[in-house]
Residue frames as qw, qx, qy, qz and C-alpha x, y, z in Angstrom:
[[0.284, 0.177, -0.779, -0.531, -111.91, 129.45, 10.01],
 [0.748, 0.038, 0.204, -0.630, -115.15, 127.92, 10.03],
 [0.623, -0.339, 0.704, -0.028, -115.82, 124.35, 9.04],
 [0.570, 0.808, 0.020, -0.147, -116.95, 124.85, 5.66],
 [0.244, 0.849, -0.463, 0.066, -113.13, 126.11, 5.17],
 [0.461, -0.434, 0.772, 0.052, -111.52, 123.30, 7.08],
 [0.853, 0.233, 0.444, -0.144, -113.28, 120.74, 4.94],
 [0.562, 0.825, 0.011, -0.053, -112.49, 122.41, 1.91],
 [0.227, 0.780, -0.582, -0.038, -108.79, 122.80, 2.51],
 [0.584, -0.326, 0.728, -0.149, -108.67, 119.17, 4.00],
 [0.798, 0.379, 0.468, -0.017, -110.18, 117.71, 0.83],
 [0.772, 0.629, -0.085, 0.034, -107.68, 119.44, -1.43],
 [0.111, -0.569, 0.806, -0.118, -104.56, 118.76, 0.79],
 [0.747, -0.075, 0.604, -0.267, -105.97, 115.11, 0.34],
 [0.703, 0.703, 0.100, -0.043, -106.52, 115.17, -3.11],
 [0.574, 0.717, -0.395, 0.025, -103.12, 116.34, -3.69],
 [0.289, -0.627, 0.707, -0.153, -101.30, 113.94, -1.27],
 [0.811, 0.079, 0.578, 0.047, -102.88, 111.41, -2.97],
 [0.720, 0.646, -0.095, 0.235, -101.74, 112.46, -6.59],
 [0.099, -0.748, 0.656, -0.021, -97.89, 113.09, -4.81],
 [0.701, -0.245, 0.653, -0.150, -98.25, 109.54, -3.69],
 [0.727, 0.469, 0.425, -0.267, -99.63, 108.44, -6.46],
 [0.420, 0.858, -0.289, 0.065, -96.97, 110.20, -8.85],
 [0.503, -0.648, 0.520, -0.240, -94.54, 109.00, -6.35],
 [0.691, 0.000, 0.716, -0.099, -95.11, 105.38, -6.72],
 [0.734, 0.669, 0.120, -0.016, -95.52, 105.59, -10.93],
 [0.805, -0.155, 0.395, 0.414, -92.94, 104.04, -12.78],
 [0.399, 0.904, 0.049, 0.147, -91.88, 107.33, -14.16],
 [0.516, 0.322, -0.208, 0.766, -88.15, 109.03, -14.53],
 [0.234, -0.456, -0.425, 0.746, -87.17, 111.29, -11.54],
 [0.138, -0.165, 0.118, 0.969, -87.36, 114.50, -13.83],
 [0.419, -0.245, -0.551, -0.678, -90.81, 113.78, -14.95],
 [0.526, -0.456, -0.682, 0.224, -91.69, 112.65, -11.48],
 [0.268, -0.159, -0.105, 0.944, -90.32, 116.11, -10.42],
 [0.300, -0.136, -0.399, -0.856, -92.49, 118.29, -13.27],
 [0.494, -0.473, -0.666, -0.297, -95.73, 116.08, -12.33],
 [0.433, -0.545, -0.451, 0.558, -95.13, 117.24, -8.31],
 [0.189, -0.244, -0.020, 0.951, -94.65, 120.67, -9.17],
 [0.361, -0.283, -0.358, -0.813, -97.70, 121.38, -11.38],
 [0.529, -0.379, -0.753, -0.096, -99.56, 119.24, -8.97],
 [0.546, -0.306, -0.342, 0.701, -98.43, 121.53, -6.27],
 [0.087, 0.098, -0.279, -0.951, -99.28, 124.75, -8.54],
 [0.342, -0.480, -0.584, -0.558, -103.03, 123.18, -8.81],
 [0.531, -0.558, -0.615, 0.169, -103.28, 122.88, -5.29],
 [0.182, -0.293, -0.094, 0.934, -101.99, 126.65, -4.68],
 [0.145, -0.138, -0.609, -0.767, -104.63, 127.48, -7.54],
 [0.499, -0.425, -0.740, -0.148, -107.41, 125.74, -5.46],
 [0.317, -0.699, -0.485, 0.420, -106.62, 127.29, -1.95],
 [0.198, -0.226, 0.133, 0.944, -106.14, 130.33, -3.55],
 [0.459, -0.276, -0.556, -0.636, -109.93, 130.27, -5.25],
 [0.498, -0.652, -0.553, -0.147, -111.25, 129.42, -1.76],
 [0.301, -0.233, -0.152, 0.912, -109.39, 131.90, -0.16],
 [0.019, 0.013, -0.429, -0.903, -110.65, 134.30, -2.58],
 [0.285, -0.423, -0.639, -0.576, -114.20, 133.08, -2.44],
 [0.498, -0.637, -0.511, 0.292, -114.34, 133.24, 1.60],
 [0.110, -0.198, -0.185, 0.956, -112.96, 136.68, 1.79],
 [0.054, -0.196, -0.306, -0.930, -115.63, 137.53, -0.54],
 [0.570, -0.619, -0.465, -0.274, -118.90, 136.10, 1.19],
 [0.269, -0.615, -0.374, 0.640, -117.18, 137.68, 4.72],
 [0.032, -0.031, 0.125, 0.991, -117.62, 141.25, 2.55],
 [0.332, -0.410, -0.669, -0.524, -121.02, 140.28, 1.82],
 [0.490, -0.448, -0.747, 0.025, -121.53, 139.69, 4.96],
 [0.308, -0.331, -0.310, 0.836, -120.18, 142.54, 6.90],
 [0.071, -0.194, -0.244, -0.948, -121.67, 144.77, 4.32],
 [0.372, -0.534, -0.503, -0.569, -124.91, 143.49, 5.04],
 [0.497, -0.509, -0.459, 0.532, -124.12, 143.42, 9.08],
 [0.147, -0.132, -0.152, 0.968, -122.99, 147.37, 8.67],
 [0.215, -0.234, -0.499, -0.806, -125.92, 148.05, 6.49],
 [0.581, -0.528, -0.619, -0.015, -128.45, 146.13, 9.21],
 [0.563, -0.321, -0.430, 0.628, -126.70, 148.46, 11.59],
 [0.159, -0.064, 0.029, 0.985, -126.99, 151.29, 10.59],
 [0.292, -0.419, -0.596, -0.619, -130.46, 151.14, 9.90],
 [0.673, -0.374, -0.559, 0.309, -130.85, 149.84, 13.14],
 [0.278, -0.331, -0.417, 0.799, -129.41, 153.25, 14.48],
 [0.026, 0.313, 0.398, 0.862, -131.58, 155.39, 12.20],
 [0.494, -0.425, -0.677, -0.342, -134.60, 154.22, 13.75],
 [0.463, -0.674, -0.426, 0.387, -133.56, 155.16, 17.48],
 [0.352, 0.068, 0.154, 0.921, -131.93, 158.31, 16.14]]
């Protein structure tokens, strides 16, 4: 994992430990304290699941264009 990717998942495991807390501490009922953790929890699956999703794709990019550089690469001594 590059650092790009650490950052990224560090700022939204931040983000949502501060809205747990944050929910946590509000003078809400348990069961609505519950419901507010759980979607919060379901945004933050949502989030590393979209940068998941966006790093696999730019490593395809990349390999493609690594094979593609390669292969050219053998044409030429071929």
């Amino acid at each position: 994992m590059n650092n790009n990717s650490k950052i990224l998942v560090a700022a939204a495991a931040g983000m949502v430990a501060g809205a747990v807390l944050g929910i946590l501490f509000a003078p809400d009922k348990g069961a609505e304290t519950r419901e507010e953790i759980n979607e919060q929890i379901k945004k933050l699956a949502g989030s590393v699941e979209s940068t998941f999703n966006k790093g696999k794709d730019k490593f395809h990019e990349i390999k493609d264009k690594v094979e593609h550089a390669v292969n050219e690469t053998i044409e030429q001594f071929s």
